[in-house]
C-alpha positions as CSV (number, residue, x, y, z in Angstrom):
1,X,1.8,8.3,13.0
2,X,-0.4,6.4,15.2
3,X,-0.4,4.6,18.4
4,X,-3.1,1.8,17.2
5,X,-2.3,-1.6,18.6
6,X,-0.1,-3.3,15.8
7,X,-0.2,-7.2,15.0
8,X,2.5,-9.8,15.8
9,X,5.6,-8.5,13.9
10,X,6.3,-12.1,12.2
11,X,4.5,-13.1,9.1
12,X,4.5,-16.7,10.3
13,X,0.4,-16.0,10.7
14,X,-1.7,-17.4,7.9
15,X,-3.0,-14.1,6.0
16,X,-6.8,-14.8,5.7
17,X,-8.9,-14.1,2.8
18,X,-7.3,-11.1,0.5
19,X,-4.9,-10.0,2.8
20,X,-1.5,-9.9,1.3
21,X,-3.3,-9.4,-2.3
22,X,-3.8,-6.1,-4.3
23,X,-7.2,-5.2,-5.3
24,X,-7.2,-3.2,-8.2
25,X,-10.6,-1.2,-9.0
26,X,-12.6,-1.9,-12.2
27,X,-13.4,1.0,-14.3
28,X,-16.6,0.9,-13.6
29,X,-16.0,2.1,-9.7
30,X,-16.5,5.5,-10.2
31,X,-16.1,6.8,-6.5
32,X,-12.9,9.4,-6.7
33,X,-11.4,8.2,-3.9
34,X,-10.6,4.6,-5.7
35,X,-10.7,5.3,-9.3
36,X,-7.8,3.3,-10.7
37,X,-6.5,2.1,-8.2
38,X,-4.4,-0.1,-6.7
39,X,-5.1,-1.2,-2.8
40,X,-2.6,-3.3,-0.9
41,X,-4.7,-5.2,1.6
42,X,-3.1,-5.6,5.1
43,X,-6.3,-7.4,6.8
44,X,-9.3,-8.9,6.0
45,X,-11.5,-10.8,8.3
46,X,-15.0,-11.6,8.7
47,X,-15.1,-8.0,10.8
48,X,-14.3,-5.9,7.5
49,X,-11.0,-5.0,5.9
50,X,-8.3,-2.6,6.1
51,X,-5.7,-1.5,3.3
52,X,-3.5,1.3,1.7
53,X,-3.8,2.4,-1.9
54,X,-0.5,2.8,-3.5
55,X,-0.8,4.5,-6.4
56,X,-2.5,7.7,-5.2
57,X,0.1,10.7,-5.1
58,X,-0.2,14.2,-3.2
59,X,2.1,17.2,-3.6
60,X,3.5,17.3,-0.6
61,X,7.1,16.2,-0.3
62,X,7.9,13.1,2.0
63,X,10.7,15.4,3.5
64,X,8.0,18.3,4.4
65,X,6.3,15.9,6.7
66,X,9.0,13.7,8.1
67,X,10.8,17.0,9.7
68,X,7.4,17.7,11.2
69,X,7.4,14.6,13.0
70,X,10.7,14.6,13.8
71,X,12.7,12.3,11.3
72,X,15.4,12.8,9.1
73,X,14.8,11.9,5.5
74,X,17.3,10.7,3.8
75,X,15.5,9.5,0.6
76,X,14.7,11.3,-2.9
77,X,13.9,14.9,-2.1
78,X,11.2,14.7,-4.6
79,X,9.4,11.7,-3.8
80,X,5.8,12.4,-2.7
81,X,3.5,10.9,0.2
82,X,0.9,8.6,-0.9
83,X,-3.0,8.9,0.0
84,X,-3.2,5.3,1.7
85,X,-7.4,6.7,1.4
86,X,-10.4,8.3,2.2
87,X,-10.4,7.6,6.2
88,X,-8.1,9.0,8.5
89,X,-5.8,10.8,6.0
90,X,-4.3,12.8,9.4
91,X,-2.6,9.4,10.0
92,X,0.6,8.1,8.5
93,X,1.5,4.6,7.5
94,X,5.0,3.7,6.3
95,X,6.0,0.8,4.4
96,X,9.7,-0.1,3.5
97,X,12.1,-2.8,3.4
98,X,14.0,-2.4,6.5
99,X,13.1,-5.1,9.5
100,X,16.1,-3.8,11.7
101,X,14.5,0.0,11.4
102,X,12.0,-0.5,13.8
103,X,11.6,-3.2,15.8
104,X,7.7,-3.3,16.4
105,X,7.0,-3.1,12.3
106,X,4.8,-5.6,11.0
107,X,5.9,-8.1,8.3
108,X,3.3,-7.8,5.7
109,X,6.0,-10.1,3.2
110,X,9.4,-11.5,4.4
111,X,10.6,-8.1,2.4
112,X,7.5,-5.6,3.4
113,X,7.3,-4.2,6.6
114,X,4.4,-2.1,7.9
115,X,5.2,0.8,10.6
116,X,2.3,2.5,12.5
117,X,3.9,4.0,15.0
118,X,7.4,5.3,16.0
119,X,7.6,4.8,19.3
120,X,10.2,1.9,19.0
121,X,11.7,4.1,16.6
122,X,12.4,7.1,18.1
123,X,14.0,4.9,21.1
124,X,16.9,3.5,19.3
125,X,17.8,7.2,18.0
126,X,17.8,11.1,18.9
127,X,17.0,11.6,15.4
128,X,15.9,9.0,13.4
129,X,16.8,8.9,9.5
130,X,14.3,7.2,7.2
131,X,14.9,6.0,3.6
132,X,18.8,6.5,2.0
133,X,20.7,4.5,0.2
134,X,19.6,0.9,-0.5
135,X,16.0,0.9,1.5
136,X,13.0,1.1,-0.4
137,X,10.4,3.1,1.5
138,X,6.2,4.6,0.7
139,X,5.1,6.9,3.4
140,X,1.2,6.9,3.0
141,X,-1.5,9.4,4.5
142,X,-4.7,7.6,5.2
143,X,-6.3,4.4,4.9
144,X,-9.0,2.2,2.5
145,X,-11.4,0.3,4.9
146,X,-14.5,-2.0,4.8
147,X,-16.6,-2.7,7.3
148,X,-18.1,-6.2,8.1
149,X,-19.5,-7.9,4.6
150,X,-18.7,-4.7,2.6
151,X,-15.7,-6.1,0.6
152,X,-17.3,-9.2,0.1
153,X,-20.2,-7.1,-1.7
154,X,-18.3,-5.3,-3.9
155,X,-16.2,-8.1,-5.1
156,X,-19.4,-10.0,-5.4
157,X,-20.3,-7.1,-7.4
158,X,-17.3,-7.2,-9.6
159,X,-15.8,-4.0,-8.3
160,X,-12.3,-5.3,-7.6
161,X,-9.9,-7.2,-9.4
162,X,-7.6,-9.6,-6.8
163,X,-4.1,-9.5,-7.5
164,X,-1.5,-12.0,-5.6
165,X,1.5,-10.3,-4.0
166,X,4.1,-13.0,-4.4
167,X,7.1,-13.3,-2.4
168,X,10.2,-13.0,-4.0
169,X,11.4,-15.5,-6.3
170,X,8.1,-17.8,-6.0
171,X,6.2,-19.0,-8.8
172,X,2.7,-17.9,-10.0
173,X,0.1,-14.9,-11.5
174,X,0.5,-11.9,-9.5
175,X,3.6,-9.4,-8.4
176,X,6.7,-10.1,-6.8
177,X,6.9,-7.9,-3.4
178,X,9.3,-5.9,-5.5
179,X,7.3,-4.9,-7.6
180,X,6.2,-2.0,-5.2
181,X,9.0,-0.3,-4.7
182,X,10.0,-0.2,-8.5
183,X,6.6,0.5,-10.1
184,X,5.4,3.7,-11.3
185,X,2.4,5.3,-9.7
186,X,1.3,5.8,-13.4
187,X,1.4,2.5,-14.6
188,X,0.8,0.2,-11.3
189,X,-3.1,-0.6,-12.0
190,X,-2.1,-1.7,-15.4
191,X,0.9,-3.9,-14.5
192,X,-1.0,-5.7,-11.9
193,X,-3.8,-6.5,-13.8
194,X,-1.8,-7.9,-16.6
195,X,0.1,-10.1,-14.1
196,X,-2.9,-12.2,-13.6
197,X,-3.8,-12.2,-17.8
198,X,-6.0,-9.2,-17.9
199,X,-5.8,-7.0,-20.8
200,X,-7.0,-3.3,-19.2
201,X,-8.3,-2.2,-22.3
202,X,-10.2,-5.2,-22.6
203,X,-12.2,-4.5,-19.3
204,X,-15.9,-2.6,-20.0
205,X,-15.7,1.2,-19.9
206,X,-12.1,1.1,-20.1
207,X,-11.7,2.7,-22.9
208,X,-8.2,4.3,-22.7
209,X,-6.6,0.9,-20.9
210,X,-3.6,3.1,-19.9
211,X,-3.4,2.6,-16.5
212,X,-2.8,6.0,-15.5
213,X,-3.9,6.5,-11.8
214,X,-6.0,10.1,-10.6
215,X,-3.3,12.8,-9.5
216,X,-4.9,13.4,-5.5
């Protein structure tokens, strides 16, 4: 985990530009670290942009690395870490559904919380336990970013698809915020991209239209 400096923990903020959206790739972006997939952006300002790709799966068990850092995982034993992306894939993100876990976590939706560190954490217990029964958790390795102008580009270019991430119960194309804990890997980029009345198979070069995201 890092120690980066973390946002206000409310959402009360107005998200500007994409944040709080998912960007899902076109299949014409071809780079292997984004092919298919789907990117949950967390900032976006006219400095650059920083997300976490959420339908990129490794091999490695969330338990392996949650007893390396010293946590007790109380989830799925098979449930893999993500590859949040290409930069920084040393550091770990963790996004769940639990605001009384740790008290420094950043509300990304009034039901998505973002944890980048585990300092406050580790305070309120010897061992802390992450994920069990009833909490919804993604432990992610690594993150997408953009520097200044660089997002714009590419959506300028038609390399992204924005998809609104709704919060619960409201009205309108995109996901509900639940949708990410219940989705399969396998199928996200297509779901998303038909919540907002795109047909995958429709787009150019996709000839297969099943959604199916790169094993990493």
């Amino acid at each position: 985990m890092s120690d980066a400096p973390r946002s206000p923990r409310g959402p009360s903020r107005e998200a500007p530009g994409l944040a709080r959206h998912l960007l899902c790739a076109v299949p014409q972006l071809v780079d292997p670290n984004f092919v298919r997939s789907v990117v949950l952006i967390l900032e976006h300002s006219p400095k650059g942009a920083f997300g976490l790709v959420l339908n990129h799966r490794l091999t490695t068990p969330v338990h392996d690395m949650a007893t390396a850092i010293g946590l007790r995982w109380a989830g799925d034993p098979a449930q893999m870490l993500g590859l949040g992306g290409p930069v920084e894939t040393s550091r770990g993100f963790i996004l769940h559904d639990q605001p009384g876990w740790d008290p420094l976590a950043e509300a990304i939706t009034p039901a998505v919380f973002l944890t980048t560190s585990l300092d406050a954490v580790r305070e309120q217990a010897e061992t802390p336990r992450l994920g069990g029964a009833g909490t919804q958790v993604l432990v992610l390795l690594g993150y997408a970013g953009w520097g200044e102008g660089q997002l714009e580009t590419e959506m300028a270019a038609g390399n992204w698809m924005p998809v609104p991430l709704r919060v619960h119960g409201s009205a309108g194309p995109g996901v509900d915020e639940s949708w990410l804990w219940s989705a399969n890997p396998e199928s996200m980029w297509g779901e998303a991209l038909r919540s907002v009345g795109i047909d995958p198979a429709r787009l150019v070069g996709s000839a297969l239209g099943s959604g199916k995201a790169p094993q990493a």
